[in-house]
NUPAVEX-292273 format. One record per residue (C-alpha): chain; x, y, z. Coordinates in nm, 2 decimals, padded with zeros to 4 digits. Example, Ala and Ser with C-alpha at 12.3 -4.5 7.8 and 13.67 -1.06 7.14 Angstrom:
2
PT,ch,X,Y,Z
PT,A,01.23,-00.45,00.78
PT,A,01.37,-00.11,00.71
***
This chain:
491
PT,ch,X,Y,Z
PT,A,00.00,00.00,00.00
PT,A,00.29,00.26,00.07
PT,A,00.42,00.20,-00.28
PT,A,00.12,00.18,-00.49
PT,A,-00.22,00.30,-00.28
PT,A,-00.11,00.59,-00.12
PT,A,00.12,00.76,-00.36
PT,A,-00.14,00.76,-00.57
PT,A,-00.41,00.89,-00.31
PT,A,-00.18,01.17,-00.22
PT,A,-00.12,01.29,-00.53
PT,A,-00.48,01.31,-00.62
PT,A,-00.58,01.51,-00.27
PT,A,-00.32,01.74,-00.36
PT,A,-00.48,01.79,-00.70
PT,A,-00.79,01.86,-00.63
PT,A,-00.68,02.10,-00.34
PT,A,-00.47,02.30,-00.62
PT,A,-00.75,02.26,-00.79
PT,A,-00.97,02.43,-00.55
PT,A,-00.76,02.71,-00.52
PT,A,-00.81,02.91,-00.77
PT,A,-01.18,02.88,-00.75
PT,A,-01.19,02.99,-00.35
PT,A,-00.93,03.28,-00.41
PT,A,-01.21,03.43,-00.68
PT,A,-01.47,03.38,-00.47
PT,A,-01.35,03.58,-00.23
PT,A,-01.28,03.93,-00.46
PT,A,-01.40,04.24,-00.40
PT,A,-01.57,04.09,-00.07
PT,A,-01.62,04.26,00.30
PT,A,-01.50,04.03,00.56
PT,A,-01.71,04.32,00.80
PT,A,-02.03,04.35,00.63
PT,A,-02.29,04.10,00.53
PT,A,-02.37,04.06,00.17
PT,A,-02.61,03.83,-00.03
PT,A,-02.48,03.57,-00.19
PT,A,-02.51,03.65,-00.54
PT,A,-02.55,03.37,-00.83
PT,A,-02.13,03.31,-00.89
PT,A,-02.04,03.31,-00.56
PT,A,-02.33,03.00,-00.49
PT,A,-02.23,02.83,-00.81
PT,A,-01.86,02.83,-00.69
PT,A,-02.01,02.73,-00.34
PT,A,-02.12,02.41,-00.50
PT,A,-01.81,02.37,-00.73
PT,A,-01.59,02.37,-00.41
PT,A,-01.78,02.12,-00.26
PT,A,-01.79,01.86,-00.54
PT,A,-01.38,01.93,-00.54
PT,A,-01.37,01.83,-00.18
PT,A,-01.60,01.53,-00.21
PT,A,-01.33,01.41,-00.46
PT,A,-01.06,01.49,-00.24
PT,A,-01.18,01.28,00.01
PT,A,-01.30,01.00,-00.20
PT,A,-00.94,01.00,-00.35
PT,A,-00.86,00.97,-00.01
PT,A,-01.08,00.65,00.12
PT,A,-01.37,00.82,00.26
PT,A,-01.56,00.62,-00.03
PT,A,-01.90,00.73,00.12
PT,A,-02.03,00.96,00.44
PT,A,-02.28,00.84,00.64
PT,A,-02.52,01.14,00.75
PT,A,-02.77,01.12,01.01
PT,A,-03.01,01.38,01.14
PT,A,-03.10,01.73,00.92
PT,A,-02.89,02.01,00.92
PT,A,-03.05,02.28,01.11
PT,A,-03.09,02.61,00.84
PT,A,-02.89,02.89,00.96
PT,A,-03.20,03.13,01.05
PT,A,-03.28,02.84,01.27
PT,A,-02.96,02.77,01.44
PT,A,-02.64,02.99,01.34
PT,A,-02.39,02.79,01.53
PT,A,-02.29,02.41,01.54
PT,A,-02.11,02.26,01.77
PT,A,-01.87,01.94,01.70
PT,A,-01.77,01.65,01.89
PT,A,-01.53,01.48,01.93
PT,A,-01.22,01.66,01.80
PT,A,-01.00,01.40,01.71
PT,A,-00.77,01.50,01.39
PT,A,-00.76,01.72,01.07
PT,A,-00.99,01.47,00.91
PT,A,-01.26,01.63,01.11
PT,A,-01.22,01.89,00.82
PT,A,-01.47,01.68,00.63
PT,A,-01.80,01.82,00.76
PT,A,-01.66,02.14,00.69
PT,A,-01.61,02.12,00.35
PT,A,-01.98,01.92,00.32
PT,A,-02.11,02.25,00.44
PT,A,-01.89,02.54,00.38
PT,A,-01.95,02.66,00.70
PT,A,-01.74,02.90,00.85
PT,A,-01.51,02.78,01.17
PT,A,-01.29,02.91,01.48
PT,A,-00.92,02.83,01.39
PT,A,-00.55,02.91,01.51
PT,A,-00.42,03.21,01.48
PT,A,-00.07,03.03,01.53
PT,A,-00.17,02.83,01.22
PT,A,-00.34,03.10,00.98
PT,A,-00.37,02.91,00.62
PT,A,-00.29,03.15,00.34
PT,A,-00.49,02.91,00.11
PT,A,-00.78,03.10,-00.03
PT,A,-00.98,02.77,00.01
PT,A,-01.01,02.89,00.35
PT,A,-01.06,03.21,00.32
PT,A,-01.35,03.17,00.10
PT,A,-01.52,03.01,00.44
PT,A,-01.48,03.33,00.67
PT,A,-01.28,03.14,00.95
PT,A,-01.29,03.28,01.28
PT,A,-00.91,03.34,01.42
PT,A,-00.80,03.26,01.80
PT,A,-00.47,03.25,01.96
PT,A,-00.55,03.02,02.24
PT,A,-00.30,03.14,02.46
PT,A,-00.41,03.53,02.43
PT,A,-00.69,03.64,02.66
PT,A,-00.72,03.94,02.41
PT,A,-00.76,03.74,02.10
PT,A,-01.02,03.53,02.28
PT,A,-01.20,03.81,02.38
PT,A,-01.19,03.95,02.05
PT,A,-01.27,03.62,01.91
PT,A,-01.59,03.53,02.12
PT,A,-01.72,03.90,02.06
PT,A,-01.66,03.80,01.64
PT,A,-01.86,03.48,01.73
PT,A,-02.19,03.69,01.92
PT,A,-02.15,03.93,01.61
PT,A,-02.23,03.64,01.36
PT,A,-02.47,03.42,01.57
PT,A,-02.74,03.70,01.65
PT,A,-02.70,03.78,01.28
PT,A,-03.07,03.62,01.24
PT,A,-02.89,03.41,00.99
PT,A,-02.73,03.66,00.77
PT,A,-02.42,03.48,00.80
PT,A,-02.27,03.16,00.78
PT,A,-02.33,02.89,00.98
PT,A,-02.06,02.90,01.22
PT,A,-01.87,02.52,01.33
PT,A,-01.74,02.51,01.64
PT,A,-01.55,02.23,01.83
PT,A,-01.59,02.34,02.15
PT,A,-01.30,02.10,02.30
PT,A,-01.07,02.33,02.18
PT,A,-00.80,02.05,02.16
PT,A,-00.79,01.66,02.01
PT,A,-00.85,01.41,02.19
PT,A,-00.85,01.03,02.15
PT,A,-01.28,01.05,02.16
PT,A,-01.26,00.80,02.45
PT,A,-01.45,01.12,02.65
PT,A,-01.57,01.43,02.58
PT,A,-01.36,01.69,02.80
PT,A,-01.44,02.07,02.91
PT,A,-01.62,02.23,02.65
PT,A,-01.48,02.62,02.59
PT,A,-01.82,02.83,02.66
PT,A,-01.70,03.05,02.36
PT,A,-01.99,02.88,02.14
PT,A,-02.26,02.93,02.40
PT,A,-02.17,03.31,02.51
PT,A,-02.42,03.47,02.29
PT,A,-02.67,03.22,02.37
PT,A,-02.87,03.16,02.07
PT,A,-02.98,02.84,01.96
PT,A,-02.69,02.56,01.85
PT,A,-02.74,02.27,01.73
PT,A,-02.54,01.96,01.86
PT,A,-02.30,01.76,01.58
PT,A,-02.12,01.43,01.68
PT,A,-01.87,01.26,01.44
PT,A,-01.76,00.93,01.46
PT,A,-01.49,00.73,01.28
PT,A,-01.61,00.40,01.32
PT,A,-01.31,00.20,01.18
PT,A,-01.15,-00.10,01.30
PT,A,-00.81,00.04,01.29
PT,A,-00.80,00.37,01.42
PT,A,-00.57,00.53,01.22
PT,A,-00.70,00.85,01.23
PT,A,-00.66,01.04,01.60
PT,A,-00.42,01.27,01.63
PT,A,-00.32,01.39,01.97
PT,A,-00.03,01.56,02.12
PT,A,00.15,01.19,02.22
PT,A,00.11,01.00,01.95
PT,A,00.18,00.93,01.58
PT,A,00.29,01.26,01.39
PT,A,00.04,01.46,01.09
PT,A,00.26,01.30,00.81
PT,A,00.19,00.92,00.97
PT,A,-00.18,00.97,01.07
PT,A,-00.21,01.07,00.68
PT,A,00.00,00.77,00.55
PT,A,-00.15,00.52,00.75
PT,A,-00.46,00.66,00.67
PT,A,-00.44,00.66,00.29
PT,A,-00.30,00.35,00.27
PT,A,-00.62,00.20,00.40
PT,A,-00.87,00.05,00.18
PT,A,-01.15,00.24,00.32
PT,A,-01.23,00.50,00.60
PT,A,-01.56,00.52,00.77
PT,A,-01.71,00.84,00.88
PT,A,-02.00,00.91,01.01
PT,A,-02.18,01.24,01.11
PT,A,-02.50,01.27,01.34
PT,A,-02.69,01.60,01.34
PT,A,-02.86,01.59,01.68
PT,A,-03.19,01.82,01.74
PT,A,-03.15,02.18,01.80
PT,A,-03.09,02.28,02.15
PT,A,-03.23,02.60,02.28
PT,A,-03.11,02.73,02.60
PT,A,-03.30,02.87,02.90
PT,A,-03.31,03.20,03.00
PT,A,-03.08,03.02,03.27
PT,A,-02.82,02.94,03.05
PT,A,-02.82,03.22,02.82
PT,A,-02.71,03.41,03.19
PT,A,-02.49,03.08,03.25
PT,A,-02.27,02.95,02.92
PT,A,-02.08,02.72,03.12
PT,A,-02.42,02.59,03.21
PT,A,-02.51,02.56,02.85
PT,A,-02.20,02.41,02.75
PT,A,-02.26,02.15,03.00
PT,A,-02.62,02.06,02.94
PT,A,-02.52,02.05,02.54
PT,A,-02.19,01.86,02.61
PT,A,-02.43,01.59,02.81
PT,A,-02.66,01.55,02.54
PT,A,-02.33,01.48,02.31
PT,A,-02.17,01.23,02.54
PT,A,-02.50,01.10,02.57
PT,A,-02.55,01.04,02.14
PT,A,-02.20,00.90,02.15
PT,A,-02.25,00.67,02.44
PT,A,-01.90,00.79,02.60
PT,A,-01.83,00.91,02.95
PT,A,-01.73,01.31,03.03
PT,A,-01.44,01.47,03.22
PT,A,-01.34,01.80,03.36
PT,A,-01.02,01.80,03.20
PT,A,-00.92,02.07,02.94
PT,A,-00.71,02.24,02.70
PT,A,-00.53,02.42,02.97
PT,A,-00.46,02.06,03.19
PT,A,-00.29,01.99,02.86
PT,A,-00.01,02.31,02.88
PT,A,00.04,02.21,03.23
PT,A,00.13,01.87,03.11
PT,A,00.34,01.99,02.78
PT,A,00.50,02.32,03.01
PT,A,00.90,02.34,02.94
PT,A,01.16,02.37,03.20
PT,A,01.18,02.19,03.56
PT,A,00.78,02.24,03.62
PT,A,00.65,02.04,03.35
PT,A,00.43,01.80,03.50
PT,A,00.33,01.43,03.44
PT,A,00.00,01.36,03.33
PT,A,-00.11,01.21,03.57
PT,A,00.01,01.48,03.85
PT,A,-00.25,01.53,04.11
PT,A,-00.19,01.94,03.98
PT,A,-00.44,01.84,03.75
PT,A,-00.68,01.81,04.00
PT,A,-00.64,02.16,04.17
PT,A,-00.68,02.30,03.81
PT,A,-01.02,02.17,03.79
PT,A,-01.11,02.28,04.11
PT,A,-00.96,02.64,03.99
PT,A,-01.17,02.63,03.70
PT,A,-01.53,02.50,03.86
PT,A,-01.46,02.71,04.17
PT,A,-01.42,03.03,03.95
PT,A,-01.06,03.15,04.02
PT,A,-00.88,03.14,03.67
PT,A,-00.88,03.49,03.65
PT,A,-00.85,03.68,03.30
PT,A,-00.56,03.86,03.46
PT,A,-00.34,03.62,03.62
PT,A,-00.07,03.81,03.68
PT,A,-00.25,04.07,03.89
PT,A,-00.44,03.85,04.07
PT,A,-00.13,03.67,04.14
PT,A,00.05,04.00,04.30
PT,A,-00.25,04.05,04.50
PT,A,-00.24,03.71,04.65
PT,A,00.07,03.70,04.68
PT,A,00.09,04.04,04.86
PT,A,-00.21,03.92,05.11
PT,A,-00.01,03.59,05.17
PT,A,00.31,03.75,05.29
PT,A,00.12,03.95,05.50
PT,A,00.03,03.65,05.67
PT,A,00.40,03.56,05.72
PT,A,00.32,03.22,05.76
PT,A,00.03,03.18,05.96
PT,A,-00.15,02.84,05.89
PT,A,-00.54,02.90,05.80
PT,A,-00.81,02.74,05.86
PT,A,-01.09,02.67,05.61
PT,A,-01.31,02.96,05.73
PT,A,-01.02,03.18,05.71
PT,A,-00.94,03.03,05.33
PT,A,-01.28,03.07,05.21
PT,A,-01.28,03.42,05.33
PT,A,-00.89,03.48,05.21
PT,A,-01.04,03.37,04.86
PT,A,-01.36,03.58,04.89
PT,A,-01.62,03.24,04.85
PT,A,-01.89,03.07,05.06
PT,A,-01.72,02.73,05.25
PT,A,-01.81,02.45,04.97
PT,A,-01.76,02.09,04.90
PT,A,-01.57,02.19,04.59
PT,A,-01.34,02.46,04.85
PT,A,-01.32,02.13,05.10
PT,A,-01.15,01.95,04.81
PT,A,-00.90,02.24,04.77
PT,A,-00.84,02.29,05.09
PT,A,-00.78,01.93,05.17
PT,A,-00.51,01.93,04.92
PT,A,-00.27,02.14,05.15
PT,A,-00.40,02.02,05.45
PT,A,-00.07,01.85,05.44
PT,A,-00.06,01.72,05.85
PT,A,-00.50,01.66,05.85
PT,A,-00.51,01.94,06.13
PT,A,-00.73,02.16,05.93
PT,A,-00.47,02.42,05.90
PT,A,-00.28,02.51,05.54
PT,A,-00.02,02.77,05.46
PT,A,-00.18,02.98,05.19
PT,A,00.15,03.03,05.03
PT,A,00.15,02.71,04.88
PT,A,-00.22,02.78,04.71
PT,A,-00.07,03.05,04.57
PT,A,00.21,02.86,04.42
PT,A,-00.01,02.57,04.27
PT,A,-00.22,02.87,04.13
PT,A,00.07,03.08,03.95
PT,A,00.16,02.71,03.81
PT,A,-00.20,02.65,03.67
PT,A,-00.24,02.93,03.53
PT,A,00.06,03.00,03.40
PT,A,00.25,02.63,03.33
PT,A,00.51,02.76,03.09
PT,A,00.62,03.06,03.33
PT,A,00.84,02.85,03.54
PT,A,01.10,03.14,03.67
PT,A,00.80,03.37,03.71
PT,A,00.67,03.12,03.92
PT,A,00.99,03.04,04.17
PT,A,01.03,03.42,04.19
PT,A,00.66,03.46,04.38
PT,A,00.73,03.16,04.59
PT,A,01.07,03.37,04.69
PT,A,00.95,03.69,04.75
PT,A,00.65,03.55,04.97
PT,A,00.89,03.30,05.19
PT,A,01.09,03.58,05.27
PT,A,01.16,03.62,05.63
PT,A,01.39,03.94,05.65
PT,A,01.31,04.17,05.31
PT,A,01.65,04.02,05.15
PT,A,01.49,03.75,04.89
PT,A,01.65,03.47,05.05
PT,A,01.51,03.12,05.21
PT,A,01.64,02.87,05.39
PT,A,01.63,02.50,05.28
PT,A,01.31,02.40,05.43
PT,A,01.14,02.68,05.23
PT,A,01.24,02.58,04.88
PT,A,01.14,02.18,05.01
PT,A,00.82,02.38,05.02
PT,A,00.79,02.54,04.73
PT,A,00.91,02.28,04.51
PT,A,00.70,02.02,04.67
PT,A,00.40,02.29,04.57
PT,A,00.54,02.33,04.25
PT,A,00.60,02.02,04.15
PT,A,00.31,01.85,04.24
PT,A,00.52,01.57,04.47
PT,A,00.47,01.46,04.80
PT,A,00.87,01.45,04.93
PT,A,01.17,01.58,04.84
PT,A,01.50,01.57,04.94
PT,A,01.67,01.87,04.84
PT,A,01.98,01.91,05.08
PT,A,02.30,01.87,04.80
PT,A,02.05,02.11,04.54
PT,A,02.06,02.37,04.84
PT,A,02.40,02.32,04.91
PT,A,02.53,02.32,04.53
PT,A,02.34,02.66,04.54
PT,A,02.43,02.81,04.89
PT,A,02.83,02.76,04.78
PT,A,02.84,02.98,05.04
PT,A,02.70,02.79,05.34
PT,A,02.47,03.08,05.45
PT,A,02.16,02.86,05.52
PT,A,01.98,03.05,05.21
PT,A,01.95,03.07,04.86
PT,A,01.81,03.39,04.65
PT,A,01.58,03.37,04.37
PT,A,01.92,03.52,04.16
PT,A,02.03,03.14,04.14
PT,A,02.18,03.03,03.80
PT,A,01.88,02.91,03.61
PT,A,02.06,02.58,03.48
PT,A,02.05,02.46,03.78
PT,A,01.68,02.37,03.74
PT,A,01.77,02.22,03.39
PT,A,02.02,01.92,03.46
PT,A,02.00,01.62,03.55
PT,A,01.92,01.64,03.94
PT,A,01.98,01.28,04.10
PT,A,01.87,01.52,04.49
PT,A,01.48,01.47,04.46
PT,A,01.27,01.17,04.53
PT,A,00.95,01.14,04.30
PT,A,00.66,01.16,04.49
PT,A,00.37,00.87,04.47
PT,A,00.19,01.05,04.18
PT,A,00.49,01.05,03.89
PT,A,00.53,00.65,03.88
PT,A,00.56,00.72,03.51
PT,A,00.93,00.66,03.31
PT,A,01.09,01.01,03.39
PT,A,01.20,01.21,03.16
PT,A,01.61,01.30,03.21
PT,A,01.51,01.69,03.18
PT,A,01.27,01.68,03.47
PT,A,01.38,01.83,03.87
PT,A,01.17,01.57,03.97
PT,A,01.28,01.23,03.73
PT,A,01.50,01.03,03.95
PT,A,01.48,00.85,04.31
PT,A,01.70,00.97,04.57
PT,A,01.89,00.60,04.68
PT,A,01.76,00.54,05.05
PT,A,01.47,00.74,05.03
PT,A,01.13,00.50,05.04
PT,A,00.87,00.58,04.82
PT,A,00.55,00.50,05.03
PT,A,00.20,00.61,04.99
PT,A,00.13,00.97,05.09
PT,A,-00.09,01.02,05.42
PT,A,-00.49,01.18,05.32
PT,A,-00.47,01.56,05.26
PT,A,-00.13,01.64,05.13
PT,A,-00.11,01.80,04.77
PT,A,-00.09,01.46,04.58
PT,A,-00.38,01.26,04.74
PT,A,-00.54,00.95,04.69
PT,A,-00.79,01.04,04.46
PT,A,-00.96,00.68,04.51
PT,A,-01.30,00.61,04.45
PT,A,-01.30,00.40,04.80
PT,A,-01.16,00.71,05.01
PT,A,-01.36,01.02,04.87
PT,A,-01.69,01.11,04.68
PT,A,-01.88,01.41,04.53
PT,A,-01.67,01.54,04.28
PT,A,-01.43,01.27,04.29
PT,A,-01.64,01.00,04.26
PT,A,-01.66,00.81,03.91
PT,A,-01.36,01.04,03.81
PT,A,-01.19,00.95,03.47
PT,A,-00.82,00.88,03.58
PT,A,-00.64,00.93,03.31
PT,A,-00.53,01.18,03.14
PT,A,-00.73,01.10,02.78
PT,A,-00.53,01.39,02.59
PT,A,-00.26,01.10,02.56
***
């Protein structure tokens, strides 16, 4: 097949994709990508043109025949659809059945006119400005009254391996209109198509995919879903209700995990984190608890400010609700019974605000360690003693014991009993043979990783209830850990 099949295949998609060209670059002359224009007789008849091109494409590519269940909802009825799972660039298909416009990348901006021609939606995922901008783009469109474009929106925001359907982004469900729900399956019986961010690369998920004989696809338009005047107040209450119905249609369980639990996993430097860290957890919370703020960094002063303050002072629950502003929950219980590190209902704030700067920042790692510093300061200088940066690298690092006695001491070459944040940076970039893994990185370790290998003489034993890397066990807790999808499915 790699010598005859898919040769062939590929040379056929890209032919019909240069042939499309030309057509979608014409179609979008002399047109405002602000105002809203009919579509006059041309423009529909290259509409269709387009879409016959990209039927071939994918018949040239196995996709022999689409299965299609449900009716497509008429954009007057129902200006935005909603897609799930997002598994791999093959979910392109429905697009290109529909012309519909969609929410892409900013990072990955096509200069094909192909896509142009559909009036895509940019978004830089990791710019709260650009997703502003984009969601107010989105409203714009969907209380058209059907003016424009139906809009296609995978609400996941990332691929996943469709064992689950994870956090949707509330993006789709902001200007709360009617959306109507679209699942896509692949039902093959070698899944060569999912693409996720550990796994087979674009160029083998294409080969493997072309050399098969035939790819299924199927495509279910569910009914249209029209949301209370509840959830047009509430879209992550809407995206909730609609992401149940989904699950529901595709017989598959749902978990809290997200795009963002992804960065934390994929970080660089000496805090990127397992996938299975316990961090994870306290991210979630963050997110259903309402304190990823737009403006991290701020936020993170404040605290940070409000918890040197406290020079140190252990809390209790009351005084954490109240330090955070919320009512004492079941959800805040769950936080705070990841510091309550001794079970004495008592936790050093500090470390919250560590675990915070990590989730919602992961790939700030200095940025991080310099916060941690400048609120374990004892005497205005920046400096900490050894017991400190256990602290904050246990918080940081999402492990339940550390040894860190010849890191300190390869730092303090002066044998003052404390380190400054001014450290040399490499230090957190080499292989460290000081710290012990904690309980919840049992995976391989990686050789770049603070935390990737075992101190000799140093047991690893099961960490005690209430310290940052709990067991999350279905026997030991309930409510919102109970029935909770272990791993990570983003693998």
């Amino acid at each position: 097949m790699t010598v005859t099949l898919f040769p062939i295949r590929l040379l056929m998609a890209a032919f019909m994709m240069l042939l499309a060209w030309p057509f979608a670059f014409l179609a979008t002359v002399g047109r405002s990508e602000d105002s809203v224009e009919p579509q006059c007789f041309w423009r529909r008849l290259v509409d269709i043109i387009l879409k016959i091109i990209m039927r071939v494409m994918w018949f040239a590519g196995g996709f022999h025949w689409i299965s299609v269940k449900g009716q497509r909802a008429l954009p007057s009825e129902a200006s935005i659809l909603t897609l799930a799972p997002h598994s791999s660039y093959f979910d392109a298909i429905p697009v290109t059945m529909t012309m519909s416009s969609i929410v892409m990348k900013a990072e990955k901006q096509p200069s094909l006119g192909r896509f142009a021609f559909i009036r895509p939606v940019f978004v830089s995922r990791s710019d709260q400005n650009s997703r502003k901008m984009t969601v107010e783009e989105i409203k714009r469109r969907a209380q058209s009254g059907g003016e424009w474009p139906q809009i296609m929106i995978f609400p996941e925001g990332t691929c996943t391996n469709r064992s689950c359907l994870i956090t949707f982004k509330p993006g789709a469900f902001i200007p709360g209109v009617p959306v109507q729900p679209v699942v896509i399956r692949y039902p093959n019986k070698l899944d060569t198509i999912t693409w996720t961010w550990q796994g087979p690369g674009a160029f083998k998920i294409l080969w493997l995919t072309l050399c098969q004989l035939h790819n299924e696809f199927e495509i279910e338009f569910l009914p249209i879903y029209t949301p209370s005047e509840e959830e047009k107040k509430n879209p992550l209450l809407f995206a909730v209700n609609v992401r149940r119905i989904m699950a529901k249609a595709l017989g598959v369980p749902i978990t809290d995990y997200s795009f963002e639990d992804c960065q934390l996993a994929m970080a660089e430097g000496q805090l990127r984190l397992p996938v299975d860290t316990c961090l994870l957890e306290f991210a979630k919370l963050v997110r259903r608890l309402g304190l990823k703020s737009k403006n991290p960094e701020k936020d993170l002063l404040e605290y940070g400010t409000r918890a040197m303050k406290l020079e140190g002072q252990k809390q209790s629950l009351e005084d954490f609700a109240q330090f955070l502003d919320l009512p004492v929950s079941d959800m805040l219980r769950d936080m705070f019974a990841l510091f309550d590190e001794h079970e004495d209902n008592r936790i050093d704030v500090r470390e919250y605000v560590i675990a915070l700067s990590v989730a919602c920042r992961p790939a700030k790692t200095m940025d991080t360690l310099k916060l941690a510093f400048k609120m374990f300061e004892s005497d205005n200088d920046g400096a900490i003693t050894e017991a400190e940066l256990a602290v904050i690298l246990k918080t940081a690092l999402g492990v339940s014991r550390l040894s860190v006695s010849r890191l300190f001491s390869s730092i303090d070459s002066k044998d003052t009993g404390k380190v400054t944040y001014e450290f040399d940076e490499e230090y957190l970039y080499v292989v460290n043979p000081q710290l012990q893994r904690g309980p919840c990185h049992q995976k391989k370790p990686s050789l770049s990783s603070l935390a990737c290998l075992n101190l000799p003489g140093i047991a690893t034993t099961k960490p005690a209830n209430g310290i940052f890397c709990p067991d999350f066990s279905d026997g030991k807790t309930d409510g919102l850990h109970k029935n909770r999808i272990k791993r990570f499915i983003l693998i």
